[in-house]
N, C-alpha and C positions, 0 to 999 in steps of 0.2 A: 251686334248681335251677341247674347249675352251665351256662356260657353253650356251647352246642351248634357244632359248626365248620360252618360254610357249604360245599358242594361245590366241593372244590376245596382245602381248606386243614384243617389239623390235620395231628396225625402220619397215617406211614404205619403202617398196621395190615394182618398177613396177613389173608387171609380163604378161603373155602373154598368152589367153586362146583361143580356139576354142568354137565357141557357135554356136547353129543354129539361121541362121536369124530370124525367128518367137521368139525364145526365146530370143534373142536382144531386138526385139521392143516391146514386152512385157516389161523385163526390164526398157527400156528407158520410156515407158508409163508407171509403178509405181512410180521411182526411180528421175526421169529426169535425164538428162547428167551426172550431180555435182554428185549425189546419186546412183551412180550405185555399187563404190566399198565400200562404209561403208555396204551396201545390201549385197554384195558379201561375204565380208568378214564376217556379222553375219549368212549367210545363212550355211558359211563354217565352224564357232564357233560351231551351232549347230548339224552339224551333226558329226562334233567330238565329244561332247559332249557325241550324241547319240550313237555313235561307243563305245566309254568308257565306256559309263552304261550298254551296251550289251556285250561286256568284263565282266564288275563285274558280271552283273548275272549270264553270264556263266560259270565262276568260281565258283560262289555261287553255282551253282545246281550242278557243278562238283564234289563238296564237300558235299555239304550235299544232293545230291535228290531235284529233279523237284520240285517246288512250287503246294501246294495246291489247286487246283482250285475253292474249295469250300472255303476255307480259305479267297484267294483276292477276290472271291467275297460279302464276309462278313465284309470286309476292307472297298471296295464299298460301301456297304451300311450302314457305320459308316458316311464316308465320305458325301455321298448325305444326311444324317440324317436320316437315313429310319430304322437303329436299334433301336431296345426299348432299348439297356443298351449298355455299352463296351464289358461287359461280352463277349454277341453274338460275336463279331466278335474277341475273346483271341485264 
């Protein structure tokens, strides 16, 4: 089996999709004519992307149990700076 490209790399290949006309002319109003398929194609990166990471965590809490809720939201508040120390959010 010959080695498959990764999202994101190999040649460019046309392809052929069904779109609703309102979501065309949207498109073509962001993107213009030239910019539709670099759009396409990063709008199609990312939700692989997102598909993959909802894979890992699902396997994650498959193995080890559901995530903390109290936990990521003290992660959160690392993040935004709103902890007094790291401590809080171990």
């Amino acid at each position: 089996m010959a080695d498959t490209p990764v999202p994101g790399e190999g040649p460019i290949r046309p392809v052929s999709v069904s779109l609703h006309e309102g979501t065309i002319a949207a498109l073509k109003e962001r993107t213009g004519r030239r910019g539709m398929s670099a759009y396409v194609e990063a709008l199609i990166q990312r939700q692989l992307e997102r598909d993959r990471l909802r894979e890992l965590i699902e396997a994650a809490e498959a193995e080890h149990g559901p995530v903390d809720p109290a936990a990521v939201e003290a992660k959160r508040a690392v993040l935004r700076g709103e902890a007094r120390n790291s401590a809080d959010a171990a």
